[in-house]
Every structure is written in C-alpha cells, then in structure tokens.
C-alpha positions in Angstrom: -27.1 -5.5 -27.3 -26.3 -2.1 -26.4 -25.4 1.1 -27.6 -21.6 2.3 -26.8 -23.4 5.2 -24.8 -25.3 2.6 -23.3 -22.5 0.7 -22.4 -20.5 3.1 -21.3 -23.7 4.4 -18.9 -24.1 0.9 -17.5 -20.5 0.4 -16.7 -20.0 4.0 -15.2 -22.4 2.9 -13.4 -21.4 0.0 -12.0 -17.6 1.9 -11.3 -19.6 4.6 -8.7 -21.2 1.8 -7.0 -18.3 0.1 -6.5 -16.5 3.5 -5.6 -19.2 4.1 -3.5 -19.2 0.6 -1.3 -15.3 1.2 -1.6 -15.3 5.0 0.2 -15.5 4.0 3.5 -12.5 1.6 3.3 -9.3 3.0 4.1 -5.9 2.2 2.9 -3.4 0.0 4.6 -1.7 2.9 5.6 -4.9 4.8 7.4 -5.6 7.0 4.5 -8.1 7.9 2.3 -7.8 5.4 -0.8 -8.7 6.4 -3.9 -9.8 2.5 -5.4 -10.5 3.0 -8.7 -7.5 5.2 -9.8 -5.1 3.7 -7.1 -1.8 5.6 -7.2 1.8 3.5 -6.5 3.7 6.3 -7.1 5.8 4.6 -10.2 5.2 6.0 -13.5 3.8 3.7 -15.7 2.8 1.1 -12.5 -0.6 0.8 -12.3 -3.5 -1.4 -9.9 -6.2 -2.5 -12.9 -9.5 -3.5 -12.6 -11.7 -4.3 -15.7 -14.6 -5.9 -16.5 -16.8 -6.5 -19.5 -19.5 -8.6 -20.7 -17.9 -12.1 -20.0 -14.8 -11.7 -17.6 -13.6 -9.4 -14.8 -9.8 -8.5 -14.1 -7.7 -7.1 -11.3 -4.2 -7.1 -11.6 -0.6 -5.1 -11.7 0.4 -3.6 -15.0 4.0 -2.9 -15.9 3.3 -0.5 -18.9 6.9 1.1 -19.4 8.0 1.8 -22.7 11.3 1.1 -22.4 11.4 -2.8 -22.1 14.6 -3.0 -20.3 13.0 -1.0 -17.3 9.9 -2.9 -17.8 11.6 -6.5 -17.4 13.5 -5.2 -14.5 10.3 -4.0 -12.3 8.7 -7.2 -13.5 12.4 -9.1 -11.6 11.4 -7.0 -9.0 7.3 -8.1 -8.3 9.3 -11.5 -8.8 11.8 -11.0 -5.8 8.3 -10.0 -3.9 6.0 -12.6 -4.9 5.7 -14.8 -1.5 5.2 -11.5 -0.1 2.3 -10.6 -2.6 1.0 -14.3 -2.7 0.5 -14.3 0.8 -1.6 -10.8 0.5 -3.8 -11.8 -1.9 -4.1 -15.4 -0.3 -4.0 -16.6 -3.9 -1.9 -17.6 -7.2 -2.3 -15.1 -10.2 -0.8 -14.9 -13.6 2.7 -13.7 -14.7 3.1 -12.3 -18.1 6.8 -10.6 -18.8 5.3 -9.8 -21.9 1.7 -9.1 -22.8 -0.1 -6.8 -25.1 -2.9 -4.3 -24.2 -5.8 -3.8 -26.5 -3.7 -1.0 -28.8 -1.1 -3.4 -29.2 1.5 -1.9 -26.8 3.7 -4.3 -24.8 3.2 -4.4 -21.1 3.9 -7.0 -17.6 0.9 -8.1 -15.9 0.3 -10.0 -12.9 -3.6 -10.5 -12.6 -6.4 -12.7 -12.6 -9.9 -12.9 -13.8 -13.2 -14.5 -13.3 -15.3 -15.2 -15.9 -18.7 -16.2 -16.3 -19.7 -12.4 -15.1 -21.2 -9.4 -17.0 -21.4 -6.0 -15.4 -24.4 -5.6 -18.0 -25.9 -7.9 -15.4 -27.0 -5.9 -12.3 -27.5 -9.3 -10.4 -23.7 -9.8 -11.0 -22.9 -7.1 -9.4 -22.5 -7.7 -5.8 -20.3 -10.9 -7.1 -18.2 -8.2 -9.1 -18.2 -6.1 -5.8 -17.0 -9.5 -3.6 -14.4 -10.7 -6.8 -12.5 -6.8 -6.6 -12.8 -5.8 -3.2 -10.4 -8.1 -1.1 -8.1 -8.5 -4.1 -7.9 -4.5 -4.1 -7.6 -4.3 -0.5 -4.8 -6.7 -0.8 -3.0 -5.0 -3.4 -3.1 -2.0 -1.5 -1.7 -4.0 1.4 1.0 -5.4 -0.2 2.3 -2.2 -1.7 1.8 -0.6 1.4 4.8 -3.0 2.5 6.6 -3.6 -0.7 7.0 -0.2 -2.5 10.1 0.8 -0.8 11.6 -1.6 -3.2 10.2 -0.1 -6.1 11.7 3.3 -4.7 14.8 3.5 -7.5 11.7 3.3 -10.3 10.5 6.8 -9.2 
C-alpha cells in the first residue's frame, strides 16, 4: 500500500511519461496538442483520462451545471455518434446522467480497461497503447465535429 504522497508521486509520474511519449504527436489540425489537459473550447466539455489501481478511463465529460444545457450537448454527441464511432474504431458508453466522485451530475461517453494499475510500471506501456489512439481519435473527431458544438461557447 502506499502513502497518498506516494501515490500521487507514482501517478505524476506516469502522467509525464505519457506526456512525454505524447509531445511529439501533433493534433489533427497540425498543432501543438496539449494531451493531458486537452482543450474543446466548450466550458464545462472536457477529454478525460484516468487511471488508478484497477481500471483506466478515457472519455468525454459533459459537466454543466445546468442539466437542461447538459442533456442538450449530450443530443448533440448523439446526432455525431457514427461520426465519433468511426474515429475511435470502437463502441463506448453513454451515460445522460452520471455522477463524479463529489457527487455532481455529469454526461459521459467513455470506456475503460480494467485489469491495469498505474502502480504497476510493467502496465505502463499497455496504459500508454490503451490512451494514445483513443486520444488521438478524440482529438480527430473534434477536429471535425466541434463546429456543431459552436452555439455551446
């Protein structure tokens, strides 16, 4: 077991590696991408990844407070899905309504892998190969679709 400085060392850790392997990659759109706090320009739409001792994440997060807004930018990932499906090559998981780990109420479209622990060095390059086409196909996606997220600005 570890410490919550260790923990917090070992995953910061793991985060600069990946940020590291990441830098050379650009964006869809030529540019320099910043991965691990990737910007689509929508408050309160963010590109998530997470991981912990048993499971890592990558997904979309719809974390508006007002749920009318919410639910209508989660309708509008909806009206985009073949588009994002065909990005990421893969089915993920809708949630109109999901809760973070304070309780607030969020969208999410993600998926996870389990059976992975980024307290586990040797996981690591399977951490590296889960989050790096998904994020690369995220970025691809919005590259195309975020013109119809424009009226959310």
């Amino acid at each position: 077991m570890y410490s919550r400085d260790e923990a917090k060392k070992i995953k910061e850790s793991f985060w600069t590696t990946f940020g590291m392997y990441m830098s050379p990659v650009p964006s869809a759109d030529g540019q320099k991408a910043t991965w691990m706090n990737y910007k689509t320009g929508i408050r309160y739409l963010f590109f998530r990844m997470a991981v912990n001792n048993k499971v890592a994440r990558i997904g979309v997060e719809i974390a508006n407070p007002d749920p009318g807004i919410r639910s209508l930018i989660f309708e509008q990932f909806k009206e985009f899905r073949a588009i994002l499906e065909d990005e990421l090559e893969e089915e993920w998981i809708w949630e109109e309504i999901s809760y973070d780990e304070f309780g607030k109420a969020t969208a999410q479209i993600y998926t996870e892998k389990s059976g992975v622990s980024v307290f586990k060095k040797e996981h690591w390059p399977e951490l590296i190969s889960f989050f790096k086409p998904r994020i690369i196909a995220l970025d691809s996606f919005w590259s195309a679709a975020q013109y119809g997220f424009d009226l959310f600005k």
